[in-house]
N, C-alpha and C positions, 0 to 999 in steps of 0.2 A: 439383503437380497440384491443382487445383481442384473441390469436387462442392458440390453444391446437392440439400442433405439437404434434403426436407419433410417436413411432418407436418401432423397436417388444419389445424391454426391456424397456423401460421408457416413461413417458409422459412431453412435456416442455412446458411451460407458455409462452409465446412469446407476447408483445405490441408492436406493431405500427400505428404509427401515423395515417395512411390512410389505407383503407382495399386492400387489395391485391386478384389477380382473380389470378385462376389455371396456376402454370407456370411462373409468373412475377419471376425477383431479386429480394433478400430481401439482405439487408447491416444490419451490426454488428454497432452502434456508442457508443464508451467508453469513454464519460466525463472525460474531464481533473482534475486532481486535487484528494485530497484524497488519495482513494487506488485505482487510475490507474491501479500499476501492479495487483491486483489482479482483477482485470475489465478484463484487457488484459488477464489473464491468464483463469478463466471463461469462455471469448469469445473462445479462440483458443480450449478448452475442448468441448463445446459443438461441435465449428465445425466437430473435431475430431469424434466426435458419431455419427453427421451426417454422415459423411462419410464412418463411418463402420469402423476408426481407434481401435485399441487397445488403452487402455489405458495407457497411460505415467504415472510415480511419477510425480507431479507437481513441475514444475522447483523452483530451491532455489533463494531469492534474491542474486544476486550477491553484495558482500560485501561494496562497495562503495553503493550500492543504499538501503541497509539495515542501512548502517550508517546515511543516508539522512532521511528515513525516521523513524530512531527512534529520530535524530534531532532535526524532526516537531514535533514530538509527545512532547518533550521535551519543545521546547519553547512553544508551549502552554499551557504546564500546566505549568511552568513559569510565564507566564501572566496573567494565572487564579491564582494566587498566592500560589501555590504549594512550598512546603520548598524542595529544592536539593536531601532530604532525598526521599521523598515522592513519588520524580521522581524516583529518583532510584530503590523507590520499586515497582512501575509500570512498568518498562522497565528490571528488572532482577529479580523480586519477592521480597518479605518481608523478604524470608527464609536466603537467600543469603545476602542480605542487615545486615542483624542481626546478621548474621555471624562473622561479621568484625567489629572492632572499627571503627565510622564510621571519628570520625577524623583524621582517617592514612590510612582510604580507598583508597582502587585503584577505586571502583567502585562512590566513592565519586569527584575523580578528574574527571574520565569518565564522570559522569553525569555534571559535571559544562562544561567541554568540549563540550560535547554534546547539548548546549545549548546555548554556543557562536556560535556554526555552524548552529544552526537554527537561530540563530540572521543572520549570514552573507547571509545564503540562504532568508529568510522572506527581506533584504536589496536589492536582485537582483539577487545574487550570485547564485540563484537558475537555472539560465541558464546556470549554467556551466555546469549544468547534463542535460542537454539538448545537448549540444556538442557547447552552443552558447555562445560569449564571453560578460562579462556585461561590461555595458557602464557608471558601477559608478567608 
C-alpha cells in the first residue's frame, strides 16, 4: 500500500506493507547490505522533517567504513573483469588516474589494495565492521 504523507513544505511517498488507520506506529526497515549507510542516513533525514528538525549537512562516511565500501565496489568489478586501471578510474575518476604513470602509481597500489580487502571482507572478514569476530 501506498500514502502520500505531507507536511507544510514537502510531500513523501511512503509503502507499507498493510494499510494503517489514523494514529497507528509506523517503523523505518533499512535492508541490509548495499548502501545501508545511505538507507540509514535517508531514514534518520526524513525522521528529522517529521519532526520539525532543521536540517543537518549529511554526516560523512567515517573513514574506515568508506574504505569498506570502496573495497566492495572494487572487488566486484574485479570479478566482473574489470583491468586495476579501470577500477581505479571508477573510484577516483579517469582525470586523476591519467594523471600518473600508472605503473609507479600510488593510486595503482591503492586499487590492487583495495581489492585484496574486499577479498578478505566477501571471505567473512566482513563482520569485523560489524564489531563481530570471524570464525574463519
Amino acid at each position: 500500500m501506498h500514502a502520500l504523507l505531507r507536511t507544510p513544505t514537502e510531500a513523501h511517498r511512503l509503502w507499507m506493507p498493510t494499510p494503517l488507520r489514523c494514529g497507528d506506529p509506523i517503523a523505518c526497515v533499512v535492508p541490509s547490505g548495499g548502501e545501508v549507510s545511505v538507507a540509514t542516513t535517508a531514514a534518520l533525514q526524513f525522521l528529522r522533517r517529521l519532526s520539525g528538525q532543521t536540517e543537518r549537512a549529511e554526516p560523512r562516511l567515517r573513514a574506515h567504513d568508506q574504505r569498506a565500501q570502496m573495497s566492495l565496489v572494487a572487488l566486484d568489478e574485479h570479478r566482473a573483469g574489470a583491468t586495476y586501471r579501470n577500477i581505479a578510474e571508477r573510484l577516483y575518476g579517469a582525470a586523476r588516474v591519467a594523471a600518473e604513470d600508472w605503473r609507479t602509481s600510488a593510486l595503482r597500489d591503492s586499487t590492487i589494495r583495495l581489492v585484496r580487502t574486499g577479498e578478505r571482507l566477501a571471505r567473512g572478514h566482513h563482520l569485523q565492521l560489524l564489531g563481530r569476530k570471524s570464525e574463519l
